[in-house]
C-alpha positions as CSV (number, residue, x, y, z in Angstrom):
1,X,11.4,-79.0,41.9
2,X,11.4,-78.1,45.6
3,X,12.5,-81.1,47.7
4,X,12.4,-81.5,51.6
5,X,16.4,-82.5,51.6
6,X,19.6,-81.7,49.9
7,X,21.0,-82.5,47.2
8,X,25.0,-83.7,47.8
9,X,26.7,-84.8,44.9
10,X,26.3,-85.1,40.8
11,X,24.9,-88.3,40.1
12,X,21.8,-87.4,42.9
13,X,21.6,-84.0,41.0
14,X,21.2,-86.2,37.3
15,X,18.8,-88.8,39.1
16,X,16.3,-85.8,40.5
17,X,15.9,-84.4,37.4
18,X,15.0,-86.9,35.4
19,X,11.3,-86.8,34.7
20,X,10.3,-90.1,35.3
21,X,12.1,-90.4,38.9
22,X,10.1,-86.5,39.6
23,X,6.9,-88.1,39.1
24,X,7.6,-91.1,41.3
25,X,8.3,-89.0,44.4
26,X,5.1,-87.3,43.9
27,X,2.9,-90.2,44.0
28,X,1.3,-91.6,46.7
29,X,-1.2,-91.1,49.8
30,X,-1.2,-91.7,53.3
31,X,-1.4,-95.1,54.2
32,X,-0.1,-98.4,56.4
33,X,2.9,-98.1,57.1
34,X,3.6,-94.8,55.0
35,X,1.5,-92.2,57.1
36,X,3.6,-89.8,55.0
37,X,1.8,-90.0,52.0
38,X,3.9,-89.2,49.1
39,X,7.3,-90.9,48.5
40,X,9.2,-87.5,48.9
41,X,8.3,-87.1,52.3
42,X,9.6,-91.1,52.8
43,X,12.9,-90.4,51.1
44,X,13.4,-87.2,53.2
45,X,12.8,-89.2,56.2
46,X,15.1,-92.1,55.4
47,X,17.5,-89.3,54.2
48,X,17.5,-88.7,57.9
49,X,18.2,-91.9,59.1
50,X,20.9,-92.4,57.0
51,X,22.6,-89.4,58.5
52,X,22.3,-91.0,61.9
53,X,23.3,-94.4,60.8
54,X,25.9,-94.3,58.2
55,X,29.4,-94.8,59.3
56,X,31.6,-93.9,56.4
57,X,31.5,-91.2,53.8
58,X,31.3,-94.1,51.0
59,X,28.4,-96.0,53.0
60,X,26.4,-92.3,53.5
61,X,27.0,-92.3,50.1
62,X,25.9,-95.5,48.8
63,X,22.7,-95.5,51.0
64,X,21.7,-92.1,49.8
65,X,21.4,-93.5,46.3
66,X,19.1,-96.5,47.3
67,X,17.0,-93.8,49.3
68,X,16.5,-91.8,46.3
69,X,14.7,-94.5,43.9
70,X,13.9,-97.0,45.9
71,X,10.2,-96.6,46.3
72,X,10.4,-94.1,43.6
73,X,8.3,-96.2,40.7
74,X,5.6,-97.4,43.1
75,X,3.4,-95.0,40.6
76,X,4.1,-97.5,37.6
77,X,3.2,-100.3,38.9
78,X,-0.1,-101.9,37.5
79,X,-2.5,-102.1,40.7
80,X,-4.6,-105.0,38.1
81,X,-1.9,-107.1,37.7
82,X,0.3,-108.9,39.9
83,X,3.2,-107.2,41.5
84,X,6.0,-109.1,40.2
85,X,8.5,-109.1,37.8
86,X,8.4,-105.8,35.7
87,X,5.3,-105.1,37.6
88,X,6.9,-104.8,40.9
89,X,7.9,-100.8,42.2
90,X,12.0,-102.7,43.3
91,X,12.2,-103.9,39.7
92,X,10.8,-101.0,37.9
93,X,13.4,-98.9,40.6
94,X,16.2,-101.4,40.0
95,X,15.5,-100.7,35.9
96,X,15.7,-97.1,36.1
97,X,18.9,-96.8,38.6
98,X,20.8,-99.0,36.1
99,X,20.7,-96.2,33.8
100,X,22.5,-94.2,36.2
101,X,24.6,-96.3,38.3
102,X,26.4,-99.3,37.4
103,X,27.5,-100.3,41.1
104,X,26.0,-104.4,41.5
105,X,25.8,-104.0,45.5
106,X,23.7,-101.0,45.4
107,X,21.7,-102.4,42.4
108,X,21.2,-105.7,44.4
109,X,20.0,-103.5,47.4
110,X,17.7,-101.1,45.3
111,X,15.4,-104.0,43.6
112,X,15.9,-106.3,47.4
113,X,14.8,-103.7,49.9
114,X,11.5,-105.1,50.8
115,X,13.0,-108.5,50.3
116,X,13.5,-109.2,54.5
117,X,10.2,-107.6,55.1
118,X,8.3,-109.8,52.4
119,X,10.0,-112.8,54.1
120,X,8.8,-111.8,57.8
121,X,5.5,-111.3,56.3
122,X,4.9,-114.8,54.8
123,X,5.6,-115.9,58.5
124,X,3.9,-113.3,60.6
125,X,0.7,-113.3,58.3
126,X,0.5,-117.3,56.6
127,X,2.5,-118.9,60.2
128,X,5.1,-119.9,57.2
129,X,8.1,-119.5,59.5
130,X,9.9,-122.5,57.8
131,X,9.2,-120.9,54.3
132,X,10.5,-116.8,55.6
133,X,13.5,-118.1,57.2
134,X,14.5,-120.1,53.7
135,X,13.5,-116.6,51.8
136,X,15.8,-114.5,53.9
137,X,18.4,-117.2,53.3
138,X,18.3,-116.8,49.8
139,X,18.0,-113.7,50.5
140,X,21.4,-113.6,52.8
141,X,23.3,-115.8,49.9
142,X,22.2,-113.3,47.0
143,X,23.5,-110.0,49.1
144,X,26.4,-111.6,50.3
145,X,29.3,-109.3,51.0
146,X,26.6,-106.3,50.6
147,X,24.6,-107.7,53.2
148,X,26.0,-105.2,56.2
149,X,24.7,-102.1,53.9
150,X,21.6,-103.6,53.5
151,X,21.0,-104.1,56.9
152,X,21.8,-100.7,57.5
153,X,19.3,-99.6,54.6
154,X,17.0,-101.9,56.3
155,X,16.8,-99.9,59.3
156,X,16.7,-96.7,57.7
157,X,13.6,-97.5,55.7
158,X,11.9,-99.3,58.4
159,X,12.3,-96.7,61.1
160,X,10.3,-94.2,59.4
161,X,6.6,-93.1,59.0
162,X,4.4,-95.4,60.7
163,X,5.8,-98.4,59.9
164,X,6.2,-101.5,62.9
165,X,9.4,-102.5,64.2
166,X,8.3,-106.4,64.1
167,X,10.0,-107.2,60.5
168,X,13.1,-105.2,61.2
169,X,13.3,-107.3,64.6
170,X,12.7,-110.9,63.0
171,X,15.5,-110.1,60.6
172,X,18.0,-109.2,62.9
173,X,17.2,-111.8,64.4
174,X,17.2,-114.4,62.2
175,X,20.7,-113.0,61.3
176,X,22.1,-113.3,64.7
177,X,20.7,-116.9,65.1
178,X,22.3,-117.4,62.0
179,X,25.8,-116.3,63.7
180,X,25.8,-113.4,61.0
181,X,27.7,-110.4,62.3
182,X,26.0,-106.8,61.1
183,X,26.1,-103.4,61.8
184,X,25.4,-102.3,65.2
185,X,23.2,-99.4,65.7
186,X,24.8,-96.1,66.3
């Protein structure tokens, strides 16, 4: 398979060659908020980020996993069924990087990186402020000590395509209000 990045280290080498994770990149079409159509050309661009943002060999390293799978099984998702649960693309993700990696943090991160964006959402489109703010405490509590990578992951995937700035903004944010240190961008 011909892909529009590198390849750095064993365990990406395993995880692109699996099947299931080939036809994932594959799939999808330009649309809001991925002008890029399919999910190769996402990862590549996040790929790119992370190169800017990382900090550390280990955190380049650990971000570069989440970037390979994490929109990866938007393709098995059932568009007639809710997207929850084993229905959801972070799940399915989450499911398929377990076989691979056993690492919780990046785990956690992989099946919670829309997490801060589906909690700006219930604000910016249902005026739920009260309601986001909770989520993305939850949110905060579950990530815990992994919550300065995710940030950074957070800003990798949301700075790409044509995607808004607005849920990357509220979460930082929130964070700061919340007296929450995080990684400065670089």
């Amino acid at each position: 398979m011909d892909l529009p990045f590198q390849l750095e280290t064993e365990i990406e080498e395993q995880i692109c060659a699996d099947v299931a994770w080939q036809q994932g990149v594959m799939w999808g079409q330009p649309r809001p908020g991925h002008s890029e159509g399919q999910v190769i050309y996402h990862i590549a661009e996040v790929l790119t980020n992370i190169d800017r943002l990382a900090r550390r060999d280990e955190e380049r390293r650990a971000l570069r996993l989440i970037a390979l799978i994490h929109d990866t099984f938007k393709y098995r998702v059932d568009p007639n069924k809710p997207r929850v649960g084993n229905n959801h693309h972070a799940t399915l993700a989450r499911l398929f990087a377990e076989r691979y990696l056993d690492d919780s943090a990046i785990l956690d991160i992989i099946e919670l990186h829309d997490e801060a964006f589906n909690a700006w959402r219930l604000g910016a489109s249902k005026d739920r402020w009260n309601e986001a703010e909770a989520r993305a405490n939850r949110l905060v509590a579950r990530l815990g000590s992994s919550l300065p990578i995710y940030i950074l992951f957070f800003r990798a995937d949301n700075q790409t395509g044509s995607k808004e700035p607005d849920s990357l903004i509220w979460f930082e944010q929130f964070l700061l209000k919340q007296g929450l240190i995080f990684p400065s961008e670089t």
